[in-house]
N, C-alpha and C positions, 0 to 999 in steps of 0.2 A: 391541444392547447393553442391559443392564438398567438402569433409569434408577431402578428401587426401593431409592435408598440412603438411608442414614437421616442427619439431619443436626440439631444444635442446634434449630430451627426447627419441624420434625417429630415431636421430641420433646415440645418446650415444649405445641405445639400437643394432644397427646394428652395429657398430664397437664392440660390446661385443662377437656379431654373429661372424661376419668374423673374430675374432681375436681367434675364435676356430678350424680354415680351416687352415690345414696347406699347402693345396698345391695351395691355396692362398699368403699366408704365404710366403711361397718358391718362387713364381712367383713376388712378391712385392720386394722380397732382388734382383733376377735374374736383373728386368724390371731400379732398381736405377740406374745401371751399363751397362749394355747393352740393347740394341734395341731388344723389346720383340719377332720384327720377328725373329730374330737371333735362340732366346731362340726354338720358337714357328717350326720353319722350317722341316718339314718334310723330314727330311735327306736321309733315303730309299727311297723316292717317287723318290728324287731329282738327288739321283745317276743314278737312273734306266734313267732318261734322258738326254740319250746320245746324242752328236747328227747328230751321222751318222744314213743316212736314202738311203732304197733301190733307193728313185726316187728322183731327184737332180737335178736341171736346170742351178743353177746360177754358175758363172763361175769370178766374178768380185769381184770387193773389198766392201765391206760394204761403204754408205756415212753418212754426219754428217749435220745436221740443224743448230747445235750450240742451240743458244739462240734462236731459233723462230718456230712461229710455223706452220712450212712448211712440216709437214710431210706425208699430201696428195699430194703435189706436186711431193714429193720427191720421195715418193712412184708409182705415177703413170710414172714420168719419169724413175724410174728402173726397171720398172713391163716392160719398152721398151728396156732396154740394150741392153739384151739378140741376139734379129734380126739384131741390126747395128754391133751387134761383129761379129754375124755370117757371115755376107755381105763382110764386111770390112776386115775381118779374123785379127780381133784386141785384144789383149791379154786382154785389159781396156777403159770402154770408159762413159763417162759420158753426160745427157744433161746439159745446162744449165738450173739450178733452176731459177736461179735469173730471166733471160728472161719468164718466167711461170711468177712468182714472180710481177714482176713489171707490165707487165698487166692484173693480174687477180687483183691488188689494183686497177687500173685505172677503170677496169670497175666495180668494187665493188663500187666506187665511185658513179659512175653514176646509177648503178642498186640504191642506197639508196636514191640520190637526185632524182631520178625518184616517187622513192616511197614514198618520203617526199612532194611531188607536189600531185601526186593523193590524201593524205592521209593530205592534209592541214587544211580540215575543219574537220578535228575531235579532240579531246579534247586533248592536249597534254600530259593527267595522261591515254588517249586509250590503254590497252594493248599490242597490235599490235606496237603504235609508241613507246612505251616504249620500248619494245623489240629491234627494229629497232634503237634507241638513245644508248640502252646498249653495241652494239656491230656493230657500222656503218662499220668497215672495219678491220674484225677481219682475223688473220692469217690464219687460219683455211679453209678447204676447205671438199667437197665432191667428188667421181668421175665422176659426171655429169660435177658440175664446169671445172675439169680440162679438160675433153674434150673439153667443150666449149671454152675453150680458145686456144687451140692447135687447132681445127677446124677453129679458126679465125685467127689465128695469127702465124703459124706453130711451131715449133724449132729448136733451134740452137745448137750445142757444147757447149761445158762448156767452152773452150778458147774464144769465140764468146763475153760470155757476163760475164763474171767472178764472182765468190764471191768480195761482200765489206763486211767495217765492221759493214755497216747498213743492209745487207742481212741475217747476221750470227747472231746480234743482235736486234730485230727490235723497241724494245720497245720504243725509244726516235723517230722515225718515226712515227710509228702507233699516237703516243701522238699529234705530231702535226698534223696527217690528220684530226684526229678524231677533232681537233679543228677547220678544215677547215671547215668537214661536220657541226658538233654541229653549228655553226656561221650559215651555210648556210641555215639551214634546218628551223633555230627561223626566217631568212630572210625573206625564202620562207613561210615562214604561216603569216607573217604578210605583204608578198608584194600583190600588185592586181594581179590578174591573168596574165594581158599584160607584169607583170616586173619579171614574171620568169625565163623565160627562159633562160636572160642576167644572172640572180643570179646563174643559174643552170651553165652556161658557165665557168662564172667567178671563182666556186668555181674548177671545173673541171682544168682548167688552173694553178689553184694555186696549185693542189692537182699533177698535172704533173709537176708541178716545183720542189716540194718535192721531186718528185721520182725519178727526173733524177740528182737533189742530191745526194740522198743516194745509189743508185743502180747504175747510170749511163745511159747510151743512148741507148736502144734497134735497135741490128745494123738493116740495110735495107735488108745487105747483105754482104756476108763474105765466105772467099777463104776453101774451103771444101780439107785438104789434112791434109794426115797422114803417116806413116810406120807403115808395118802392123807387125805382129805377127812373120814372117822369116825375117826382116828386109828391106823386100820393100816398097821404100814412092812410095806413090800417092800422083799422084794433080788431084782432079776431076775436078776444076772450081768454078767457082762463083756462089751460089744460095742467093737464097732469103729466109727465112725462112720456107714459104710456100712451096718452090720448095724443099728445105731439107726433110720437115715434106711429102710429098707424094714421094720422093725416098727411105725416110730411113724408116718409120712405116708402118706396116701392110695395109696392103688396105681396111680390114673388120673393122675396128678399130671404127669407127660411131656407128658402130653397138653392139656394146657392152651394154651391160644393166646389170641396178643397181640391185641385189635381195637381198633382206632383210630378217631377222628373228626378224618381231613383234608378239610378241604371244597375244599381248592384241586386234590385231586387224585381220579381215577376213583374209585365207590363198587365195591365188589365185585372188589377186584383185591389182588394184596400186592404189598408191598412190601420192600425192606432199606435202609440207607442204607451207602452205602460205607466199608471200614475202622472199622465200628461193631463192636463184643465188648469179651469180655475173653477166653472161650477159641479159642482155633484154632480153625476147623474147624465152630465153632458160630457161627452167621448169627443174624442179631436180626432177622424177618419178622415183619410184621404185616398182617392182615386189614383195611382201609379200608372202614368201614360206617356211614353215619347216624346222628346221634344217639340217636335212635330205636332203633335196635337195640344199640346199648350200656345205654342205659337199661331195657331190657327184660329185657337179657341179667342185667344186676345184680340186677333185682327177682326173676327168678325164682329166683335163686342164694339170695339171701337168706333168701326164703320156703324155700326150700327146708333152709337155715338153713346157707348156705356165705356165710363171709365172701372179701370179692371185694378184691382187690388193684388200684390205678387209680392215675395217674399225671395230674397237673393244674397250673395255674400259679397257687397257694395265695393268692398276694399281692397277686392283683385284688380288687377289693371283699371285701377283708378284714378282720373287725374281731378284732383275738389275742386282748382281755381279754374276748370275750366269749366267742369260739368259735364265731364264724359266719361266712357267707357268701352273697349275695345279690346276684343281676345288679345291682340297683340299690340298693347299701345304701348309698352315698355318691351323690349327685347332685352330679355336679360342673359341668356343662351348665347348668344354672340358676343356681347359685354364681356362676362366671365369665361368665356371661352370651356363650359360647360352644359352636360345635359337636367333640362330641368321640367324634361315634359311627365304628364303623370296625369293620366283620363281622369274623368270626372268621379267615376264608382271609386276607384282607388282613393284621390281627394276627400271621398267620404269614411271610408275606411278605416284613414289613416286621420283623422277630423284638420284635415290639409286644410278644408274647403265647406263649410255648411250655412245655413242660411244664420247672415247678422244681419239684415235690416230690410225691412218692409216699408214699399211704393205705392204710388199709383204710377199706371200706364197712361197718358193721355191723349197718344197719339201715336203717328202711325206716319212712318212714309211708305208707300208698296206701289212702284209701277210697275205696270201685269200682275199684280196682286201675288208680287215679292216683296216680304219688307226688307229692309234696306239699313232702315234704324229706325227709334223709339223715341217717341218725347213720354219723361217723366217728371210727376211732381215727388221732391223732396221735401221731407218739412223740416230743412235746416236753413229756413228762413231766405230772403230774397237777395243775398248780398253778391252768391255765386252766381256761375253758368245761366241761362237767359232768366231772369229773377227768380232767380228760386227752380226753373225746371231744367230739367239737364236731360241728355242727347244718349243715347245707346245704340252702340255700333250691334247688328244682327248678329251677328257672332257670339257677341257677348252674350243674349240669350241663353243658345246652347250649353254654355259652358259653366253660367254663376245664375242661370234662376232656377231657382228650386220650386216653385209655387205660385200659383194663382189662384182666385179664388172667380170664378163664372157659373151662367147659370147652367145649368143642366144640359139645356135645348142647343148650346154652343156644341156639344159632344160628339163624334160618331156616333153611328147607333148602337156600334159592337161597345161602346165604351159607357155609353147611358142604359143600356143593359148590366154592366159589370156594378153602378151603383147599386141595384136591389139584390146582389148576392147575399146573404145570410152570414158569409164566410169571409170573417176579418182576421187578418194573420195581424200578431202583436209581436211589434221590437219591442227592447230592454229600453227602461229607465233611459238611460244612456247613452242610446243612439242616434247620431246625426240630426236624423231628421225632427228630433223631438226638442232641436235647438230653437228657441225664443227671440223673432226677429227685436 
C-alpha cells in the first residue's frame, strides 16, 4: 500500500522548508509580477544570437497563418519560393495556401471515411478509432501529405485562390466538418455493408460544400502574368494548376524523402505510422537517422542554396519576442532548485516533447563547416525576431527537431541504400511521431 499521502502536517512542514530558501523567496516576489521566462532568460546566450549568418537563401518576406494551423503547408510552399523568384526574376512571390488548404481537408475527409468503413466492426472505445474520432480533419499536416497533394492537384498563386477569413481562422470550419465526419462515421458502423458507400458520398459532398464556403472555388485554371523585378510584365498564358506546378517547381521534387531523428527506435530503417495521410494510397514513410545526419543533410542543401523544410516542437526553450531558440535558454533546474533533465527518446515516450510545428531552414552559420546556429522562416508573420525569421542555437537542433524533408542525394550512402528496403516497420495510431506539425 502507498503510505506517500499528503496530509495538513506535511504540508505545514514544507512550506516551514521553503520559507527558509531565499532564492525561492526571491523567485516567488519576481514570478507575482512578471512572467518567470522573462525573470529566467538567459540574456548572454540570447545576445550572442545574432542573426546574420554566412549562408542565406531566402530573399522574400516572411508569411502569416494567422489563426490556423497551416504551417506545414505554409512551410513547404516557401521551402518553393525561392526557384519561381529566380525564374520569374520576381522581387516577392507567394503560393496559394488556401488552394493546398482546401484540398488536403477534402481528402483528409475521405482518407478518415475510408478508414471509418474498413475499421466499422471494431469496438468504437478501439484505440485506433478513437484516435481517428479525436482528430478526423485536423489542421495540421506532414511533408509526405503536402506533397501528396501538390502531385495531385498542382499549385497556384496566391492571387489565384486568395486568403479568407475562414482560411486565416479555421476553427468554426474545422467544427462543422468534424460534425459532418462524427455523423457519418456512427452512419457508417451502423449501416450494412451495400449502404456505404452512398453514406461515404454523401458525407464527402457535404464536407465540399463547407469548403467552398469558407475558402472558395479551387480555380480549373488561371492567367499566369506578373512584372518582374526591373519592371517588365509578362503574360505567360493560361495554365492549369498542374501545368503551373510542373513549369514552376523543381523537377526532382517526388523525390524528396522524409528523415527523422527517433532515438527510441532502429537508426537506418523506415518507418509509417498507422492510418497516418490524407490521400489514399499515399503512406507517410520516413528514413530514422542521427542527428548527425539530419544536420548534415540541411547544411549541404543550403549551401547549396536549397531551402529545407523540418518539423520541430517550436515551444521548448522558446523565446517569440525575440525569435530564438536554445537548449538552454531558460534554466529552469537551478531556478527551482530541482532536476528536470529527460533525453530526447524518453520525451517521446512520455509525449513530453514531439513535433508541433513546421519551418523552413534558410540559412546557415558553420565556420569550418560547424554550424553554430540557424536562420529560419516562420510564418507567423513579420512583427517578431529579424521580420519574420528567427535564429536557432545548434544545440537546439539535437534536441527539438524531429524532421526534415531533403533530397535523397544529401544522404550517406549507407542511408540512401536503407530508402529501397522492402521492409517498413509500422507504429500505432498514436505514436509520437505521427503528430501533425
Amino acid at each position: 500500500m502507498n503510505n506517500a499521502q499528503l496530509d495538513p502536517q506535511s504540508i505545514a512542514a514544507r512550506n516551514a522548508e521553503l520559507a527558509q530558501d531565499p532564492t525561492l523567496t526571491l523567485l516567488r516576489n519576481a514570478a507575482a509580477g512578471t512572467s518567470l521566462d522573462q525573470v529566467l532568460l538567459n540574456h548572454t546566450l540570447a545576445t550572442e544570437l545574432t542573426p546574420a549568418v554566412e549562408t542565406k537563401v531566402d530573399k522574400w518576406s516572411a508569411t502569416n497563418q494567422k489563426q490556423s494551423g497551416r504551417c506545414w503547408i505554409f512551410a513547404g510552399l516557401n521551402s518553393l519560393r525561392g526557384p519561381v523568384m529566380d525564374t520569374a526574376k520576381i522581387k516577392d512571390f507567394e503560393f496559394s495556401q488556401t488552394y493546398i488548404h482546401f484540398y488536403d481537408k477534402l481528402e483528409k475527409a475521405n482518407y478518415f471515411l475510408t478508414a471509418m468503413e474498413e475499421l466499422a466492426d471494431r469496438d468504437i472505445n478501439d484505440r485506433t478509432i478513437k484516435q481517428l474520432l479525436d482528430s478526423p480533419i485536423d489542421d495540421g499536416g506532414q511533408w509526405s501529405m503536402f506533397i501528396a497533394i501538390v502531385e495531385k492537384y498542382g499549385v497556384v498563386p496566391q492571387y489565384a485562390m486568395p486568403e479568407t477569413a475562414s482560411s486565416n481562422q479555421t476553427r468554426l470550419m474545422n467544427r462543422n466538418l468534424e460534425t459532418v465526419l462524427h455523423r457519418a462515421a456512427m452512419r457508417l458502423r451502423a449501416a450494412a455493408e451495400t449502404e456505404r458507400a452512398s453514406i461515404h458520398e454523401q458525407a464527402l459532398r457535404d464536407c465540399y460544400r463547407i469548403l467552398v464556403t469558407n475558402l472558395g472555388v479551387p480555380p480549373e485554371n488561371f492567367e499566369w502574368a506578373y512584372r518582374d523585378k526591373d519592371n517588365e510584365f509578362h503574360r505567360e498564358g493560361t495554365f492549369t494548376p498542374q501545368e503551373f506546378s510542373a513549369r514552376m517547381l523543381p523537377a526532382d521534387l517526388s523525390e524528396y524523402v522524409c528523415v527523422v531523428n527517433d532515438p527510441r527506435n532502429a537508426y537506418g530503417e523506415l518507418y509509417t505510422v498507422d492510418h497516418l495521410g490524407n490521400v489514399v494510397g499515399k503512406d507517410v514513410t520516413y528514413l530514422n537517422a542521427p542527428s548527425d545526419v539530419l544536420r548534415q543533410a540541411a547544411l549541404d542543401s543550403l549551401q547549396d542554396g536549397a531551402a529545407v523544410w523540418f518539423g520541430c516542437d517550436t515551444d521548448q526553450q522558446s523565446n517569440g519576442d525575440a525569435g530564438i531558440w536554445a537548449a538552454k535558454l531558460y534554466d529552469y533546474e537551478s531556478a527551482f532548485g530541482i532536476k528536470l533533465d529527460i533525453d530526447k527518446a524518453d520525451r517521446l515516450r512520455t509525449h513530453e516533447s514531439l513535433m508541433t510545428h513546421a519551418m523552413v531552414l534558410t540559412g546557415v552559420d558553420a565556420p569550418n563547416g560547424q554550424p553554430t546556429r540557424w536562420r529560419v522562416e516562420n510564418s507567423w508573420g513579420t512583427d517578431k525576431a529579424d521580420k519574420g525569421f528567427w535564429t536557432m542555437r545548434d544545440d537546439w537542433f539535437d534536441e527539438y527537431v524531429f524532421e526534415i524533408a531533403v533530397h535523397p542525394s544529401r544522404l550517406p550512402e549507407e542511408y540512401q541504400k536503407a530508402l529501397s528496403s522492402e521492409h517498413v516497420n509500422t507504429l500505432p495510431a498514436w505514436d509520437p511521431m505521427g503528430a501533425l506539425a
